[in-house]
VOTIMAR-269395 format. One record per residue (C-alpha): x, y, z; residue number from 1; residue in one letter. Coordinates in pm, whole numbers. Layout:
! residues N
+--------+--------+--------+-----+-----+
|      u |      v |      w |   n | res |
+--------+--------+--------+-----+-----+
|      X |      Y |      Z | NUM |   A |
...
+--------+--------+--------+-----+-----+
! end
This chain:
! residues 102
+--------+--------+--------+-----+-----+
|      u |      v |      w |   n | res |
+--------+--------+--------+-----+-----+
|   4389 |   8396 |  13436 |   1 |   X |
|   4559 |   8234 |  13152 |   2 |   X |
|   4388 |   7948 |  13006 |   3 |   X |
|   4728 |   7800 |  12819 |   4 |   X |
|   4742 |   7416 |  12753 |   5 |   X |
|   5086 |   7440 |  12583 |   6 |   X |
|   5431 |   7550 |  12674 |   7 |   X |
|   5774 |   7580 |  12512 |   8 |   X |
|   5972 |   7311 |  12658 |   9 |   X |
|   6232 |   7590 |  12713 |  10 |   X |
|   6047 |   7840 |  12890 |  11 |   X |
|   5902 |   7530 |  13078 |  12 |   X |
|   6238 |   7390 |  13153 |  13 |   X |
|   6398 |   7719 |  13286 |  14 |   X |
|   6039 |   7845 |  13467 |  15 |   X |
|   5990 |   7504 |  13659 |  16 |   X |
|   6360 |   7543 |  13770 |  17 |   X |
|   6496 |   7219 |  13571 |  18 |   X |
|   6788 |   7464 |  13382 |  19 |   X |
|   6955 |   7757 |  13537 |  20 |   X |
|   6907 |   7966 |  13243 |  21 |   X |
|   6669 |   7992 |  12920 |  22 |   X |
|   6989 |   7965 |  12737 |  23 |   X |
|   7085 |   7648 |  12922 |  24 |   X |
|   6719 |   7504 |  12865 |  25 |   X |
|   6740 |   7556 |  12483 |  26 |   X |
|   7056 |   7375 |  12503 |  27 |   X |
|   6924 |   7074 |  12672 |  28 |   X |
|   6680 |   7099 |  12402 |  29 |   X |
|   6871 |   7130 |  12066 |  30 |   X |
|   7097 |   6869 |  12239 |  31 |   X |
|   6859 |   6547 |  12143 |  32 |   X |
|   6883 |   6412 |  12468 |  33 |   X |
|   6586 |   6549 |  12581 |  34 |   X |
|   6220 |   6298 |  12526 |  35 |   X |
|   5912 |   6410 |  12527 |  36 |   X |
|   5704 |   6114 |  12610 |  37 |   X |
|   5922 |   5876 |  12446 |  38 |   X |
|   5987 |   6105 |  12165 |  39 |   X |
|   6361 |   6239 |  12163 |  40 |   X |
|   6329 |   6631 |  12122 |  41 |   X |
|   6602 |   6883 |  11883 |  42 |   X |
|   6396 |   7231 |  11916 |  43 |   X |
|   6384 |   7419 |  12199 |  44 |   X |
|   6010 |   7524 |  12038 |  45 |   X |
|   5841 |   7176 |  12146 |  46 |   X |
|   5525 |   7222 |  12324 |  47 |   X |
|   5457 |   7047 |  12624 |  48 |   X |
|   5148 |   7002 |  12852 |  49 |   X |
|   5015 |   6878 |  13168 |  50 |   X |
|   5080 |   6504 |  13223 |  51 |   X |
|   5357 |   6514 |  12953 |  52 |   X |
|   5666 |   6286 |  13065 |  53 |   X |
|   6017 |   6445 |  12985 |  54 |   X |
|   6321 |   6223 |  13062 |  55 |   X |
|   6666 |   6350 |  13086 |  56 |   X |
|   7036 |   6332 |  13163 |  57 |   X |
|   7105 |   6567 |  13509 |  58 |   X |
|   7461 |   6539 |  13699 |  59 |   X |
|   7534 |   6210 |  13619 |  60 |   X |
|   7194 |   6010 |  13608 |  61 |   X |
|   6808 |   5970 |  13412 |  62 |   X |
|   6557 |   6188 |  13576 |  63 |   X |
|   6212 |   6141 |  13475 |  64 |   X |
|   5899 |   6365 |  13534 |  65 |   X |
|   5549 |   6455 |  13507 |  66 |   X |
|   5482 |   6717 |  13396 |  67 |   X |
|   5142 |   6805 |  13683 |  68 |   X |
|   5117 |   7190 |  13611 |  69 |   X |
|   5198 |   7486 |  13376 |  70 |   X |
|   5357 |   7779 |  13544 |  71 |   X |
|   5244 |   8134 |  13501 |  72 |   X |
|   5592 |   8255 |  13587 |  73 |   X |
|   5933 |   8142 |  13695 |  74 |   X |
|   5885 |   8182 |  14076 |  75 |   X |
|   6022 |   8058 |  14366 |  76 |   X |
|   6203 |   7689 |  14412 |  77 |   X |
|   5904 |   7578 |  14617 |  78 |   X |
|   5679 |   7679 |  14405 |  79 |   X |
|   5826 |   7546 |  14099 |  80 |   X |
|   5869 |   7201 |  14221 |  81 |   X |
|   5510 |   7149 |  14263 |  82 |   X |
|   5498 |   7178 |  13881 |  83 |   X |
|   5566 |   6856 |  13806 |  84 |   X |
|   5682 |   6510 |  13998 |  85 |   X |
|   5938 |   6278 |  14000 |  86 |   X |
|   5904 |   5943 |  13836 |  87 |   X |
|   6151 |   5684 |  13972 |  88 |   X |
|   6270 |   5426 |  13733 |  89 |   X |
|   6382 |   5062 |  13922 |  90 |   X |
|   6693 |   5000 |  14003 |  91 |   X |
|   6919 |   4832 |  13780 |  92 |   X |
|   7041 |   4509 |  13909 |  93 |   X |
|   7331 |   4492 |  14031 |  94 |   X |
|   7691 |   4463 |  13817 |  95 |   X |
|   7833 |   4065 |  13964 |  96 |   X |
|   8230 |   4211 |  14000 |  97 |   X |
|   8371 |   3846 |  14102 |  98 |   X |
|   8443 |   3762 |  13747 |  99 |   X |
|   8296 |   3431 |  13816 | 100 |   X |
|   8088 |   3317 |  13509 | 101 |   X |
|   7737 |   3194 |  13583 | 102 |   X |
+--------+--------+--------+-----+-----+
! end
């Protein structure tokens, strides 16, 4: 059994499902719009560990997750998601469109 506490955010990324390809996960990562428990990330070579919090941008909206396990390979979808859980942010309120001033 491996006894690692640390992870490449990359190989975490693409293993854990998050990015289609290690390619595309060390492109979210140079990006800068990846944070690492509050911490905006540039290199793919950031370690992460269990109960880390990574927030991102994903088809249009934040996600935000916990980081609850380290995977010892990139394996199936169901597997993968129990890796780490969804944090859900509250809702913004909502945009008043009447135009009327308060």
């Amino acid at each position: 059994m491996d006894d690692r506490t640390t992870m490449r955010i990359d190989r975490y990324l693409w293993w854990a499902r998050i990015a289609k390809s290690r390619s595309a996960a060390q492109a979210m990562a140079h990006s800068g719009l990846v944070r690492l428990d509050g911490r905006r990330i540039e290199r793919s070579h950031t370690p992460v560990r269990t109960g880390s919090i990574l927030a991102f941008a994903r088809q249009g909206q934040v996600r935000v997750i916990r980081i609850l396990a380290l995977p010892q390979r990139r394996g199936p979808p169901a597997e993968a998601m129990r890796l780490y859980e969804e944090l859900h942010t509250k809702s913004p309120n909502p945009v008043d469109v009447s135009g009327a001033a308060a």
